[in-house]
C-alpha positions in Angstrom: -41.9 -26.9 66.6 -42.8 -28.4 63.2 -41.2 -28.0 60.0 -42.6 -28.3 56.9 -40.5 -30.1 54.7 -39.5 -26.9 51.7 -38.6 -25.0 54.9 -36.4 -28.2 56.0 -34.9 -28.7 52.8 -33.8 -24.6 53.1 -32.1 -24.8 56.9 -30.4 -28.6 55.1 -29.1 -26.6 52.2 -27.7 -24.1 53.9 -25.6 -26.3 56.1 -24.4 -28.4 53.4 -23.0 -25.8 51.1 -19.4 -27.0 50.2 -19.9 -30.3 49.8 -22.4 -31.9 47.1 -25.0 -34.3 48.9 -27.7 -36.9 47.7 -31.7 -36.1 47.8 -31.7 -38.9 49.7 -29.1 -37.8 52.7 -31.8 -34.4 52.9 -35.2 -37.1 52.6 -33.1 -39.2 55.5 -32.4 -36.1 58.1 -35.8 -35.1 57.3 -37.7 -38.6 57.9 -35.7 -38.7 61.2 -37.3 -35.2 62.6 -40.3 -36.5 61.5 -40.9 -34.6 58.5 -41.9 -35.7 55.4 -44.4 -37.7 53.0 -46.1 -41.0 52.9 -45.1 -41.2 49.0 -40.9 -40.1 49.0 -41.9 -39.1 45.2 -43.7 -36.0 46.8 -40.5 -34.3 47.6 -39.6 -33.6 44.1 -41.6 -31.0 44.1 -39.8 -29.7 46.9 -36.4 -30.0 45.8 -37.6 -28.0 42.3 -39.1 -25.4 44.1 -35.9 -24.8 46.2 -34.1 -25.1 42.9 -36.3 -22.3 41.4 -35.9 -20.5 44.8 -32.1 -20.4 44.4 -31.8 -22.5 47.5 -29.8 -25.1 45.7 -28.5 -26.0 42.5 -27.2 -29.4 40.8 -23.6 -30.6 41.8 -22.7 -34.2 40.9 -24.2 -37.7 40.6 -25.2 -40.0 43.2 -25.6 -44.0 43.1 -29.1 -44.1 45.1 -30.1 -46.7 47.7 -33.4 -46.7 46.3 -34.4 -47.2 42.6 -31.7 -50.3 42.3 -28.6 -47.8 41.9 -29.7 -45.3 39.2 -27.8 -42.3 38.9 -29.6 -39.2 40.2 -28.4 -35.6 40.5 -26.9 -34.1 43.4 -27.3 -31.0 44.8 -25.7 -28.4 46.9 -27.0 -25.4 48.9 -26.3 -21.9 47.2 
């Protein structure tokens, strides 16, 4: 069965609801069931619409592995 990747991001969310997690811990399960984008910058529509959605909501900062470091928001399921 595939999964789109908004759908993905919903079913992540709601496992990971007491504990704040990095966009890049979701993009990482995802890329490994073989969901995702060619161009990572694509899901940041995705996480905005699941933001909108009420899916998830900011929690935290995260160091990222990509972008040398920066400080990017974290997020946990609602």
């Amino acid at each position: 069965m595939t999964t789109d990747p908004y759908t993905f991001l919903c079913r992540f969310a709601r496992r990971h609801k007491r504990k704040a997690w990095s966009p890049e811990q979701a993009i990482g399960q995802a890329a490994l069931h073989g969901i995702g984008f060619p161009d990572a910058r694509r899901w940041g529509s995705v996480f905005e619409q699941a933001r909108r959605n009420g899916v998830i909501k900011h929690a935290g900062m995260f160091q990222r592995v990509s972008s040398n470091g920066s400080l990017r928001p974290g997020w946990v399921g609602i």
